[in-house]
C-alpha positions as a Python dict, from the first residue, in 0.01 Angstrom:
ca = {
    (1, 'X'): (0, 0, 0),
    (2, 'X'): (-334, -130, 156),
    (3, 'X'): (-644, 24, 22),
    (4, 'X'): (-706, 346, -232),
    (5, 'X'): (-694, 649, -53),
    (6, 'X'): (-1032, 834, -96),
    (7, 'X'): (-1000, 1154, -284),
    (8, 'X'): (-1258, 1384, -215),
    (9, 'X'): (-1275, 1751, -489),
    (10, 'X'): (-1507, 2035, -365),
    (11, 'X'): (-1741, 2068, -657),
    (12, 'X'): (-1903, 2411, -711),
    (13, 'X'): (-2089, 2313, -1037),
    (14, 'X'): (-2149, 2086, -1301),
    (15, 'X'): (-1910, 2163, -1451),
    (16, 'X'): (-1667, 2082, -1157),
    (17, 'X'): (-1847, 1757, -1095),
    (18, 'X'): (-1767, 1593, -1456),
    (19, 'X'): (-1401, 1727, -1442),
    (20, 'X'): (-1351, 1599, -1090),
    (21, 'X'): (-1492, 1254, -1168),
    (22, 'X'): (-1287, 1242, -1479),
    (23, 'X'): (-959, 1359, -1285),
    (24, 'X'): (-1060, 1018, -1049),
    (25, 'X'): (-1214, 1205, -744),
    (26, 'X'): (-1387, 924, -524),
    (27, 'X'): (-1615, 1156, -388),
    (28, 'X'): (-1754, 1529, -407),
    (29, 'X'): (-1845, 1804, -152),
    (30, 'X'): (-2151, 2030, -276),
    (31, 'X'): (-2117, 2371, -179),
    (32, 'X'): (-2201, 2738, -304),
    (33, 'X'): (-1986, 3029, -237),
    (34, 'X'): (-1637, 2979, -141),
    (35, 'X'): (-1657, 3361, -14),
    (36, 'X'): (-1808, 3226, 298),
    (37, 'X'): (-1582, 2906, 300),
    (38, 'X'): (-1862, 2682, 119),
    (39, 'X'): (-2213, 2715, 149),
    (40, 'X'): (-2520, 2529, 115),
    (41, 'X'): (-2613, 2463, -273),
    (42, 'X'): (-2943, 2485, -396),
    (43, 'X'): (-3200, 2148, -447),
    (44, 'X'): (-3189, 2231, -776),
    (45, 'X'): (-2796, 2238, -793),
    (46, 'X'): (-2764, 1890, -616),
    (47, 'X'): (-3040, 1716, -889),
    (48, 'X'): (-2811, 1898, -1168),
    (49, 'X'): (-2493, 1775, -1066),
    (50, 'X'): (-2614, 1409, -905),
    (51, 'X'): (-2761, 1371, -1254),
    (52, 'X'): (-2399, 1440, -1439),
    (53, 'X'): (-2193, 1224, -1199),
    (54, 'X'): (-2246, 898, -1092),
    (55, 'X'): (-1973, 971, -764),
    (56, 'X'): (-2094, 958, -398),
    (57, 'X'): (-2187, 1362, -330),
    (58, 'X'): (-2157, 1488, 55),
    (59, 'X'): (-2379, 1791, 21),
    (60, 'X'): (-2288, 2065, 295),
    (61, 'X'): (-2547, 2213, 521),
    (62, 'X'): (-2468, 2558, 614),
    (63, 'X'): (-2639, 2852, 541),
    (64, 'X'): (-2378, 3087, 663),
    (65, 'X'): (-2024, 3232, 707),
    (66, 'X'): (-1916, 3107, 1047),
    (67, 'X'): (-1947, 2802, 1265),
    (68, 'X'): (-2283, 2914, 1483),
    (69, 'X'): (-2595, 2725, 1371),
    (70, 'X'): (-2773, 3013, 1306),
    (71, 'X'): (-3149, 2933, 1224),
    (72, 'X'): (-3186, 2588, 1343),
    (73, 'X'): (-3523, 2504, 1177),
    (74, 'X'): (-3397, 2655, 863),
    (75, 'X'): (-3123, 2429, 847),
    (76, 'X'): (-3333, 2128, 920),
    (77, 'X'): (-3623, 2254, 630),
    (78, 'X'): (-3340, 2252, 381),
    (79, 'X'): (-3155, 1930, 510),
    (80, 'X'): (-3526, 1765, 452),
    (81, 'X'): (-3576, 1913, 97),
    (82, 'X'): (-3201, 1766, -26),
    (83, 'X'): (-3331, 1458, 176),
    (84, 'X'): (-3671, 1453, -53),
    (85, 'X'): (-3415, 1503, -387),
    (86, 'X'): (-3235, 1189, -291),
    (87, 'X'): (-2941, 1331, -175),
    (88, 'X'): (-2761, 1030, 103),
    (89, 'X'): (-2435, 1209, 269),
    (90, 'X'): (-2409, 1560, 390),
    (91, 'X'): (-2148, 1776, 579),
    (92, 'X'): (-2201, 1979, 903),
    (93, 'X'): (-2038, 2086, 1184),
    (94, 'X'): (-2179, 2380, 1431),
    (95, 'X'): (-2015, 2548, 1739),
    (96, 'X'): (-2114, 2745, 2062),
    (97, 'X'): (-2030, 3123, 2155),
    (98, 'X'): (-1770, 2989, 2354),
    (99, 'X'): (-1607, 2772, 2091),
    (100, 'X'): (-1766, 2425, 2196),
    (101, 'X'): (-1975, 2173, 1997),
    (102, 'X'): (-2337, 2316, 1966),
    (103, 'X'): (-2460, 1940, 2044),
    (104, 'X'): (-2802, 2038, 2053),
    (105, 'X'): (-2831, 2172, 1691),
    (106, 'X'): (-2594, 1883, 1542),
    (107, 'X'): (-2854, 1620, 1712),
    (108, 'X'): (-3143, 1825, 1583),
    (109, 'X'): (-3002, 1851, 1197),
    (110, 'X'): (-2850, 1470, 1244),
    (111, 'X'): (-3236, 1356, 1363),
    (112, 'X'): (-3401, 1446, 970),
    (113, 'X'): (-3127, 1260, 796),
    (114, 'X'): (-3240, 952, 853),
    (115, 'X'): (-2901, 768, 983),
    (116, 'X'): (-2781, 908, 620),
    (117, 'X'): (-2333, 933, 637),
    (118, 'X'): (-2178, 1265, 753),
    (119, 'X'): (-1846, 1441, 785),
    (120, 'X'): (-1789, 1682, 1082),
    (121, 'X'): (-1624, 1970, 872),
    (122, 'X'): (-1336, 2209, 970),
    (123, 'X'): (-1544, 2322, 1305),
    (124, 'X'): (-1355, 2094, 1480),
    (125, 'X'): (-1020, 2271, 1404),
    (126, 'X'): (-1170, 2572, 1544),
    (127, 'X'): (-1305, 2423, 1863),
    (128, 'X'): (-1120, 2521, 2168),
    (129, 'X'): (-1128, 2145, 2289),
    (130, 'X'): (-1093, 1892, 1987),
    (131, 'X'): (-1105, 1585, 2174),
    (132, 'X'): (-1419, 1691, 2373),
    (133, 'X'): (-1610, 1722, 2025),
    (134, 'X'): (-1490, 1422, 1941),
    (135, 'X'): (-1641, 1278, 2269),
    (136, 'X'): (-1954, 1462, 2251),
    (137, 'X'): (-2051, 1316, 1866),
    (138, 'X'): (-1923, 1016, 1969),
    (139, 'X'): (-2213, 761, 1916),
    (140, 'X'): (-2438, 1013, 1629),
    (141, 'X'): (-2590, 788, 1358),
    (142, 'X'): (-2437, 862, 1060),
    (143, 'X'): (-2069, 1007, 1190),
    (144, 'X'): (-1832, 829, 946),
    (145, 'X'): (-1569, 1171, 920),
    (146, 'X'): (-1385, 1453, 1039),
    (147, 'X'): (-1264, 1691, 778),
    (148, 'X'): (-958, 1874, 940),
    (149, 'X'): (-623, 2032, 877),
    (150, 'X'): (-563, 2023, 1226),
    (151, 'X'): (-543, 2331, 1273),
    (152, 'X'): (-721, 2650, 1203),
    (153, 'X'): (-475, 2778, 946),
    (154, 'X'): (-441, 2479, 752),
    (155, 'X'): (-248, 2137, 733),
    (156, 'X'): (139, 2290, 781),
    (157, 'X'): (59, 2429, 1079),
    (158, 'X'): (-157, 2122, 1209),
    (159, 'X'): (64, 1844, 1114),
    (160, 'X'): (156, 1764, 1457),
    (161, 'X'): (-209, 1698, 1541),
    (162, 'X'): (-340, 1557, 1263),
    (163, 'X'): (-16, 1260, 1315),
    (164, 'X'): (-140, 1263, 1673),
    (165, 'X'): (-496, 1205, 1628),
    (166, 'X'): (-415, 933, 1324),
    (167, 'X'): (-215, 729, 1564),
    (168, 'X'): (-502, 720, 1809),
    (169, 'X'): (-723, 603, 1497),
    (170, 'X'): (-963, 309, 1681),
    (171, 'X'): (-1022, 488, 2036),
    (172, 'X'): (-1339, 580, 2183),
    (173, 'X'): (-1409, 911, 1967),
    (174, 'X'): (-1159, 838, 1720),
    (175, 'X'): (-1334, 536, 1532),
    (176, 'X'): (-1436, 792, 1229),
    (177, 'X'): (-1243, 895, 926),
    (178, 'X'): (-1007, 1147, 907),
    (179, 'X'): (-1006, 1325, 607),
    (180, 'X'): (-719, 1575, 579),
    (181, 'X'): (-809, 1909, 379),
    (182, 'X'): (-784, 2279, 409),
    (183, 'X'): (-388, 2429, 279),
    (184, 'X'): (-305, 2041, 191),
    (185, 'X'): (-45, 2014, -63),
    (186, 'X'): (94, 1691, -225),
    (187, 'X'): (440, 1705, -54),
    (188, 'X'): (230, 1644, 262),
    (189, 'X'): (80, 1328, 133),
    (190, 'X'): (359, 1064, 210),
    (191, 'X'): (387, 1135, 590),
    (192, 'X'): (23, 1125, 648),
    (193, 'X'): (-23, 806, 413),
    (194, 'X'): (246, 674, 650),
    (195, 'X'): (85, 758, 926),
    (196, 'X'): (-195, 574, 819),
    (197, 'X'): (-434, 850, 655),
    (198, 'X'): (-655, 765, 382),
    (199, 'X'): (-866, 1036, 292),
    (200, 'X'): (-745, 1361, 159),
    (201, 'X'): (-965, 1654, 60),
    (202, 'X'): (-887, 1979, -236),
    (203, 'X'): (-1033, 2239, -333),
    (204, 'X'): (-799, 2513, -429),
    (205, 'X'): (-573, 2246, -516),
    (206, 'X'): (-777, 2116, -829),
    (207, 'X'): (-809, 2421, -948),
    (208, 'X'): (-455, 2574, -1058),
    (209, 'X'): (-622, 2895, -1209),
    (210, 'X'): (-818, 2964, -862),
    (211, 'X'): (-1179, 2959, -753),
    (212, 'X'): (-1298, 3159, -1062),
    (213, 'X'): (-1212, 2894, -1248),
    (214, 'X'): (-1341, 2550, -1266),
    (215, 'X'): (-1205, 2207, -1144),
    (216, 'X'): (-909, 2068, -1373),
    (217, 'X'): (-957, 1735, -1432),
    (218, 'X'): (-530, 1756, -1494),
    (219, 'X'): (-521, 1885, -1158),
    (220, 'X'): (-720, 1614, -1005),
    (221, 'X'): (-586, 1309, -1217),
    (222, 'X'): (-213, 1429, -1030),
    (223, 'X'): (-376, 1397, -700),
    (224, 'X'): (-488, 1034, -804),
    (225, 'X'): (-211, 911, -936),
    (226, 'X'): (29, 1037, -622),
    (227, 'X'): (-240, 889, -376),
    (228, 'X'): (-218, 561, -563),
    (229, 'X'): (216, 606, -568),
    (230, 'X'): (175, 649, -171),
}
């Protein structure tokens, strides 16, 4: 069935990194503390792990628990320091008080990564308006992805949308990726691969003894392998 499917693994560590690749993972998300629903990792943690994988790496800017920007600069100093340590993709996604895109600090965090690729993470499933994000970042250098389940709560209860928005796949504000994650399970994998999905996210998922343990490259090596049967 037309291309691979891109298999992204949340990567915590080293450790995670190696077993991810090894499991087949296309691509890793960087983040610290899983607490606070992934985190920003240190410089020092991106240079370890892009040194032990050889894997695209979308490093996650967000220095805390919530979708508000918070400290605006802050976010910028660090996005420049992973910039300086080489790292090329990143993650972000910020919202207003009332629930809208905070356009102003995604423009000003977008502006220091010099046209680099980015995913607009699981903000948008918490938006109140999902198409008017999608209008609003329409046109940002760098926008290749929207992480989503569709729905806060995860992929079972956002099915509907996620099938919606893949049929509108080509439209003004719907040219970018959409990578499926959050509560995904592999029994959802044929209808969205039907429905013309090719990018599916884990993170709980490659890790059958939870988040205290590391990524199983097992775990990750099923994911392939039904991707590449779909």
């Amino acid at each position: 069935m037309g291309q691979r499917a891109v298999l992204e693994v949340i990567a915590l560590g080293v450790e995670d990194a190696v077993a991810a690749q090894a499991g087949g993972a296309d691509r890793l998300e960087l983040v610290t503390d899983m607490a606070a629903d992934g985190l920003t990792p240190t410089v020092a943690a991106f240079a370890e792990i892009r040194a032990a994988v050889d894997i695209p790496l979308r490093v996650m800017l967000r220095l805390a628990d919530g979708f508000a920007a918070g400290d605006v600069d802050r976010v910028v100093r660090v996005a420049r320091e992973l910039r300086g340590a080489g790292a090329d993709q990143f993650v972000l996604g910020f919202l207003d008080a009332e629930g809208g895109v905070d356009l102003r600090a995604v423009e000003r965090v977008v502006g220091v990564l010099d046209g680099c690729p980015w995913t607009f993470h699981r903000a948008l499933d918490h938006a109140v308006d999902r198409d008017a994000v999608r209008k609003q970042l329409d046109g940002l250098p760098g926008l290749d992805t929207y992480l989503t389940a569709g729905s806060p709560v995860g992929v079972d209860d956002g099915l509907a949308t996620l099938l919606a928005e893949a049929a509108r796949c080509g439209e003004p504000g719907y040219e970018q990726r959409l990578l499926v994650g959050g509560g995904l399970r592999l029994d959802h994998v044929p209808g969205l691969r039907a429905a013309g999905v090719d990018a599916f996210h884990i993170g709980g998922a490659a890790r059958p003894e939870g988040w205290g343990r590391p990524v199983s490259a097992g775990a990750v090596e099923g994911w392939r392998e039904a991707l590449d049967a779909g």
